[in-house]
C-alpha positions in Angstrom: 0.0 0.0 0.0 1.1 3.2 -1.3 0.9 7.0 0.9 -2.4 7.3 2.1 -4.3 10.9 1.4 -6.4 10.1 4.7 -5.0 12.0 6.9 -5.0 15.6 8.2 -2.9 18.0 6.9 -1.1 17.6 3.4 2.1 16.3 5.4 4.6 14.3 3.5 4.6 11.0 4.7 8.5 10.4 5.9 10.4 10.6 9.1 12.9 13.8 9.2 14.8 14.6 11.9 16.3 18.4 11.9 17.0 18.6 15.6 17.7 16.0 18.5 14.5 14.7 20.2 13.5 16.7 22.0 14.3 19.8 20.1 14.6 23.7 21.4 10.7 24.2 21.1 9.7 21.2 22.7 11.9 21.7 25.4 10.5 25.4 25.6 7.5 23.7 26.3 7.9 21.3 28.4 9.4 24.1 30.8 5.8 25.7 30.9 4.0 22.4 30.9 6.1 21.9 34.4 4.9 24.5 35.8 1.0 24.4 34.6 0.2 20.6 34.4 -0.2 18.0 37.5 2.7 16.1 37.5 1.2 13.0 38.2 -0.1 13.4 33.8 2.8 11.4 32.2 3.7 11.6 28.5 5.7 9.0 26.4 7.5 11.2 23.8 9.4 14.1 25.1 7.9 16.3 22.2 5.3 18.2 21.8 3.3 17.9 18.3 2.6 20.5 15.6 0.3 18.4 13.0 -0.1 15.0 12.5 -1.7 12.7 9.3 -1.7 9.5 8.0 1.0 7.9 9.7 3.2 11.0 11.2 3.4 12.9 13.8 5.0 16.5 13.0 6.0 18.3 16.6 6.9 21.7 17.0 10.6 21.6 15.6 9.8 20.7 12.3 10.4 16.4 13.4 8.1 14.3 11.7 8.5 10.6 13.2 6.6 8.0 12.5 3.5 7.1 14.5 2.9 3.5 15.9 1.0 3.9 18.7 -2.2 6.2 16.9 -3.1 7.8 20.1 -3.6 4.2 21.7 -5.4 2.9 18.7 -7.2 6.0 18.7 -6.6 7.4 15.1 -7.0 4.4 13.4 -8.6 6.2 10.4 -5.2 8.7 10.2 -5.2 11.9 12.3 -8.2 14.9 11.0 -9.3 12.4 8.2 -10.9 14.2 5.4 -14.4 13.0 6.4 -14.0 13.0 9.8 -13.0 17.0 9.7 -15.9 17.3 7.1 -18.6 16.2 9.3 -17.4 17.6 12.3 -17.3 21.2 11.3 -20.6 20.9 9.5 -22.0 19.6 13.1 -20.3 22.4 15.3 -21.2 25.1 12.8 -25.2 24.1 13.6 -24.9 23.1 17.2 -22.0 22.0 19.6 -24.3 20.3 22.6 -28.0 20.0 24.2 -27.5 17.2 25.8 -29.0 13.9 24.4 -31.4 13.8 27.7 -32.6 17.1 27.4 -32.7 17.6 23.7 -32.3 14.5 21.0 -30.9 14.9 17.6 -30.2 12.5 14.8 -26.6 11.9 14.5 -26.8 10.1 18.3 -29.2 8.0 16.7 -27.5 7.2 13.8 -24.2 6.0 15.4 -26.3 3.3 17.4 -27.5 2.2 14.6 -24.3 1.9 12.9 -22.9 -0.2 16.1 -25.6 -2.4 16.5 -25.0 -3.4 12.8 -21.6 -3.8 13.1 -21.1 -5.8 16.1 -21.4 -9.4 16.1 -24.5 -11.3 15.9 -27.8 -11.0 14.0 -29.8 -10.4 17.0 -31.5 -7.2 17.8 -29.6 -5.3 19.1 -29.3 -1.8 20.7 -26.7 0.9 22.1 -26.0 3.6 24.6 -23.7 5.9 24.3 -20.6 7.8 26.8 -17.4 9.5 26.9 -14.9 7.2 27.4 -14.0 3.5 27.4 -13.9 3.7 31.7 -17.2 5.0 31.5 -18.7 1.9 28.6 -17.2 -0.4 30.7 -18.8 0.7 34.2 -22.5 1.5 32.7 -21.7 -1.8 30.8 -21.5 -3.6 34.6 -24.7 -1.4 35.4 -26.9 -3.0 33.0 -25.7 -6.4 33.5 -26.4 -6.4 37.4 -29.7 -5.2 37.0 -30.7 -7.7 34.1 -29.1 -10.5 36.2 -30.4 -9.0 40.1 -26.3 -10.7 41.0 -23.1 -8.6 41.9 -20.3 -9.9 41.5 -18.1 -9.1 38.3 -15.4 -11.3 36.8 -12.3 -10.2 35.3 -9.2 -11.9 34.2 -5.4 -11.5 34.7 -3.5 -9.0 33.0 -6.8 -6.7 32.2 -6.7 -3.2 32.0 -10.3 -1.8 32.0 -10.2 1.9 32.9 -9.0 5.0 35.6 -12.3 5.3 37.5 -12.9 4.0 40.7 -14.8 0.6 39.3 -12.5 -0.2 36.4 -9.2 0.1 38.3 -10.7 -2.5 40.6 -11.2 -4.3 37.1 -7.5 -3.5 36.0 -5.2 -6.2 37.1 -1.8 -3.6 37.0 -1.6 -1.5 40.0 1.7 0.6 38.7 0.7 3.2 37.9 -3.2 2.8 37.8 -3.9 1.6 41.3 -1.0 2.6 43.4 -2.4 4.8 46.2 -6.0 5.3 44.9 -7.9 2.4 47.2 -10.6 1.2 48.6 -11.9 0.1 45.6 -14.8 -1.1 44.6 -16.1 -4.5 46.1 -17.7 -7.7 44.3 -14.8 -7.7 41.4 -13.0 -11.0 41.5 -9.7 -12.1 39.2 -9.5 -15.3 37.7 -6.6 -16.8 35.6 -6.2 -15.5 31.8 -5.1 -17.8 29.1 -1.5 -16.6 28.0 -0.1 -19.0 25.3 3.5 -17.5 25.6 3.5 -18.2 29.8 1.2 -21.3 30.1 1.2 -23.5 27.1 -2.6 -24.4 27.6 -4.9 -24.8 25.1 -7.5 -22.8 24.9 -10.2 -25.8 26.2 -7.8 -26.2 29.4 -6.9 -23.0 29.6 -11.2 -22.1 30.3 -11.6 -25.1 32.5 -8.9 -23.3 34.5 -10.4 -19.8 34.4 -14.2 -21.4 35.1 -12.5 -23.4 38.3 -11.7 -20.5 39.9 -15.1 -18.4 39.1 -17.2 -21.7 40.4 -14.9 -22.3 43.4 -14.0 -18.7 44.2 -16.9 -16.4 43.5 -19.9 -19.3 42.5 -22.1 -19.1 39.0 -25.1 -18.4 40.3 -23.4 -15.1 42.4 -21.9 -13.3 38.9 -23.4 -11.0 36.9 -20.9 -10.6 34.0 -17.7 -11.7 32.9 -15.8 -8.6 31.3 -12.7 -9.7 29.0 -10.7 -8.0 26.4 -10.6 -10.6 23.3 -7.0 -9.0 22.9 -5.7 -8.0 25.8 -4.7 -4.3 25.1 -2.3 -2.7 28.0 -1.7 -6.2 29.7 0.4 -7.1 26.7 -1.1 -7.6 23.6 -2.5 -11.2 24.9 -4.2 -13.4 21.9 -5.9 -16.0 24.1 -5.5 -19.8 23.0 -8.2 -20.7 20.2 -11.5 -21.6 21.6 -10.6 -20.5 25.0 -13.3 -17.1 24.6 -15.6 -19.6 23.1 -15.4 -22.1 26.0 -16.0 -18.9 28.0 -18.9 -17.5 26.1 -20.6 -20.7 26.4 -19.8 -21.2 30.2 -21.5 -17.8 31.1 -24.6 -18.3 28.6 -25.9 -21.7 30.7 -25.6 -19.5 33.8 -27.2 -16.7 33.1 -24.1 -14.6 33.0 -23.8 -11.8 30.8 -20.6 -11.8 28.8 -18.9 -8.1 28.3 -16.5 -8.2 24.9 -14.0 -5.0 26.2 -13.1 -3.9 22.4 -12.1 -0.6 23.4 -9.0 -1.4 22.0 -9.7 -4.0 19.9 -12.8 -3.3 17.7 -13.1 -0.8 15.0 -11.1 -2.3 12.1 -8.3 -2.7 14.6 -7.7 -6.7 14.6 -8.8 -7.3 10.7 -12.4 -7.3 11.5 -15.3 -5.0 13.4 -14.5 -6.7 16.3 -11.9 -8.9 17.6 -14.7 -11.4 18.6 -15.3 -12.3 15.6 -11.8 -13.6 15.0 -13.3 -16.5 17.1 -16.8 -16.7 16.2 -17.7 -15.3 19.7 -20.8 -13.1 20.3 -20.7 -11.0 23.5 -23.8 -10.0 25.1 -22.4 -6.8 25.4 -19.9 -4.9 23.4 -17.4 -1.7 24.9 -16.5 0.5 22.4 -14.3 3.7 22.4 -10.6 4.6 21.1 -11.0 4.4 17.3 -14.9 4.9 17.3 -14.8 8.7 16.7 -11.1 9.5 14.7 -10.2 11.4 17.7 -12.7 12.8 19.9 -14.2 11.2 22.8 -17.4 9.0 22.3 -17.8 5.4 23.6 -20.6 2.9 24.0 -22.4 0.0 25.2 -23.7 -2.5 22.2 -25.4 -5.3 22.7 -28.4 -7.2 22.9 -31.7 -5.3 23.4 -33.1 -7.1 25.7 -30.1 -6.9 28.3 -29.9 -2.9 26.9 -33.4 -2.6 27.5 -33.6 -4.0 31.7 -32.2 -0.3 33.1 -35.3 1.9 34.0 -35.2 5.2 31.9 -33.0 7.4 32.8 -30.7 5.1 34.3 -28.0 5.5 31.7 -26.7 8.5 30.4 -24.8 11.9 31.2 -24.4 15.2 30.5 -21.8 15.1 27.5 -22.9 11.4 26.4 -23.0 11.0 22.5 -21.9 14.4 22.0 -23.4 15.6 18.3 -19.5 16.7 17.6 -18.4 13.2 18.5 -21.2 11.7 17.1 -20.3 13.1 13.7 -17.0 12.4 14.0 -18.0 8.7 14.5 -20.3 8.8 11.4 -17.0 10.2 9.1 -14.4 7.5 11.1 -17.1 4.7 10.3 -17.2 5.6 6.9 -13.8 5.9 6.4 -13.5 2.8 7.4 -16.2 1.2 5.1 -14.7 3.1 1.9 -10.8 2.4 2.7 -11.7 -1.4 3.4 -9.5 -0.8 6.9 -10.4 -4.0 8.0 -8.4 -5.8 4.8 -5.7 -3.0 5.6 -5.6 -4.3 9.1 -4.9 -7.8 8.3 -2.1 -6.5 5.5 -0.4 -4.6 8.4 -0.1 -7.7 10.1 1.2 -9.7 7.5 4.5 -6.9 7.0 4.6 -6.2 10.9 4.9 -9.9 12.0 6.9 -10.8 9.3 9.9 -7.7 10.1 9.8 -9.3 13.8 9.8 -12.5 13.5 13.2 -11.9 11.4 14.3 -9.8 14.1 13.3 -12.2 16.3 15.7 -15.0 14.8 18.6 -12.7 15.5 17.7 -11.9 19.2 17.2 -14.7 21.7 15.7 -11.7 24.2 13.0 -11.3 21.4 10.1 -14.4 23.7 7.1 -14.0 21.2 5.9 -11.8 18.7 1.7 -12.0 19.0 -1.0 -10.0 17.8 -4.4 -9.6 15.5 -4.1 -7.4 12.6 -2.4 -3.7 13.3 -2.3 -4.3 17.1 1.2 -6.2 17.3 3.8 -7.1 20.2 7.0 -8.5 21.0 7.7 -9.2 24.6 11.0 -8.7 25.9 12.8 -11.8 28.3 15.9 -12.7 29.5 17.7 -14.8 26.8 16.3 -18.5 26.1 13.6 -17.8 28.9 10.9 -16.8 30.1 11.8 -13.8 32.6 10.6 -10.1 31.4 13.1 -7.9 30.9 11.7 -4.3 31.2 14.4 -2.5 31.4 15.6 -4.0 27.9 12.2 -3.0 26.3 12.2 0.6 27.8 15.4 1.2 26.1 14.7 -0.1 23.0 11.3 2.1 22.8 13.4 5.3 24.2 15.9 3.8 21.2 13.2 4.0 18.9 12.1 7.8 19.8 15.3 9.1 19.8 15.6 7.9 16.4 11.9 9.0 15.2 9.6 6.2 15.6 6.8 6.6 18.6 6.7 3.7 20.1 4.9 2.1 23.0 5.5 -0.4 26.2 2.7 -2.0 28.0 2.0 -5.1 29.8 2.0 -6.6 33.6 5.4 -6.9 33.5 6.3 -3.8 31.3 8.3 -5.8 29.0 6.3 -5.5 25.8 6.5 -3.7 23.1 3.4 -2.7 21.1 2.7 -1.5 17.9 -0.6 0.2 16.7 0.0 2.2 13.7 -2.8 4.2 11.5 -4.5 2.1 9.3 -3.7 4.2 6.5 -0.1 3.9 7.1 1.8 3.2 4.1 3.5 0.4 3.8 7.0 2.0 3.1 6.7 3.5 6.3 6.0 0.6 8.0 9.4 -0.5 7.0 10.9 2.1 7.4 10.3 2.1 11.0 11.0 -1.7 11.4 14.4 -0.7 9.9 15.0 1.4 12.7 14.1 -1.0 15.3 16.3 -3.7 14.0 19.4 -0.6 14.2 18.2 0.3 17.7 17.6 -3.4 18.8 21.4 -3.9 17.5 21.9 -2.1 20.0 20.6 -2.5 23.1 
């Protein structure tokens, strides 16, 4: 795939360094930014951007570096996509905000529609929509305690479901989500995830392990929902052993518990499909969305069968900002984006050049565990040679490695030892390469 005209600004699609990183500006900057922001608001790259499109970022030195991390798969459709920009200033030039509650419009309704189309499953199907992917994730456990009349919630190992109060309860990594911030919420209970790279289960015993612990620990009968990422997103990139979601599906359907799909990360043409259920022919009761729903501005949503949608009380879900008409028309352009750039096929391509550069980096490096992933949300985890143990300090340095040369990268997992890769979708192809060049110089050395 050739440069993509999806993105933002007419920026040529190359990485140019004319300073060091940070340069003069940025570091202007980030002298005020010290003395106005909270210090506990960490940033990755130690520059501040200018303009960004299709798969740059330009900061305000005149860098442009190439962008593999898309916000946090937030950009998927390239930064101020031509649509997205088109809708979005028709939208604010007739009105920015009554409030859904107060005072409907159509483009709300429109984007509900869209989701319940594109999730999986032919079933009716309706949709709800929030801010952020905390906030789908909490109203999500809302609706699925008063459809069941049960508390408890099951989550897995390694999950990363959100900053507020409920979902870091939810969120298995306490640095730096949890550290200091308890009590947290009660009735959320952990339960073993399968990990292919750690455990070596297959996915059938890798479920009879995860459903031991829920009976034994918690009890069926007690648990409202079961809230999984199909791809674990911050906790490392985690593709679950085949069948094991299935296994799971099936486990909470004979008890009456709903099944969450967390695809806040994962959906939106991110994996190669809608939704990184259907990789596995899974269909959630309930679907989170956020991140690359709405190219850039905040709108998320709960999706999922009606009649579950449909057991709150009216007015039970909502908010003040919820399904913004700005965001909602910046869904509308993202969506169809999407549809007319076929992102999904351009997802799975991504994978095919991104797994390919690592696994031959991977044959040169015996610190290089497993490269995993689903379509343009790739990782390598970082160990200690011919083993097993993380090695975050290895993986920091590469990703710093990586900056300093002009790549944004990202870490994430329990361990911080793994490095992730979510690039636009419209990223070409020769920059793609370009930046696995530069990791294979920087891994050479580390």
């Amino acid at each position: 795939m050739n440069a993509v005209n999806a993105g933002g600004p007419s920026l040529p699609q190359e990485r140019k360094l004319v300073t060091e990183i940070p340069g003069p500006r940025s570091r202007a900057l980030h002298e005020r930014r010290i003395a106005a922001v909270a210090s506990g608001v960490g940033s990755t790259l130690p520059i501040y951007v200018a303009a960004a499109g299709g798969g740059v970022l330009v900061d305000v030195d005149g860098n442009s570096l190439i962008d593999l991390a898309s916000g946090i798969a937030v950009t998927s459709v390239g930064n101020s996509a031509p649509q997205v920009v088109s809708r979005v200033t028709q939208q604010v030039a007739a009105f920015t905000h009554t409030c859904f509650m107060v005072a409907p419009y159509d483009g709300y309704v429109e984007v509900c529609e869209e989701l319940t189309r594109l999730t999986p499953g032919d079933h009716p199907k309706k949709a709800a929509l929030f801010n952020s992917g905390a906030e789908a994730v909490e109203n999500a456990v809302k609706i699925a305690r008063v459809r069941t009349g049960r508390d408890a919630v099951v989550v897995v190992d390694h999950a990363y479901h959100g900053r507020t109060n409920l979902t870091m309860a939810m969120t298995a990594k306490n640095m730096p989500y949890k550290e200091g911030f308890g009590p947290f919420a009660g009735e959320v209970y952990r339960a073993p995830m399968s990990y292919p790279f750690r455990d070596g289960l297959s996915g059938t015993d890798a479920a009879a392990r995860t459903i031991d612990v829920i009976d034994k620990q918690v009890g069926a009968g007690n648990v409202a929902c079961i809230v999984i990422e199909p791809v674990l997103g911050e906790g490392g990139f985690i593709v679950p052993a085949p069948g094991y979601l299935a296994e799971l599906a099936d486990y909470a359907r004979a008890n009456g518990i709903v099944f969450v799909a967390d695809e806040i990360q994962s959906g939106m043409c991110r994996t190669g499909a809608w939704f990184a259920s259907e990789h596995e022919g899974v269909v959630p009761d309930l679907v989170t969305v956020a991140k690359g729903v709405a190219g850039g501005l905040p709108l998320a949503a709960v999706v999922g069968s009606a009649e579950i949608m449909d057991a709150v009380h009216v007015g039970g879900l909502g908010g003040t900002y919820g399904g913004n008409p700005v965001a909602c028309a910046a869904a509308l352009g993202a969506i169809a984006t999407m549809r007319e750039l076929d992102l999904n096929k351009r997802a799975r391509e991504i994978e095919d050049l991104l797994t390919g550069r690592l696994r031959e980096l991977a044959a040169d490096h015996p610190w290089i565990g497993d490269v995993r992933g689903r379509g343009a949300m790739i990782a390598l985890e970082v160990v200690e040679p011919g083993g097993t143990v993380p090695d975050a300090a290895r993986a920091g340095r590469l990703s710093a490695g990586c900056h300093q040369a002009g790549v944004l990268t990202l870490t994430c997992g329990t361990y911080g030892n793994v490095l992730r890769f979510l690039p636009p979708l419209v990223a070409s192809d020769e920059l793609l390469h370009e930046a696995m060049d530069v990791l294979a110089e920087v891994a050479a050395t580390v």
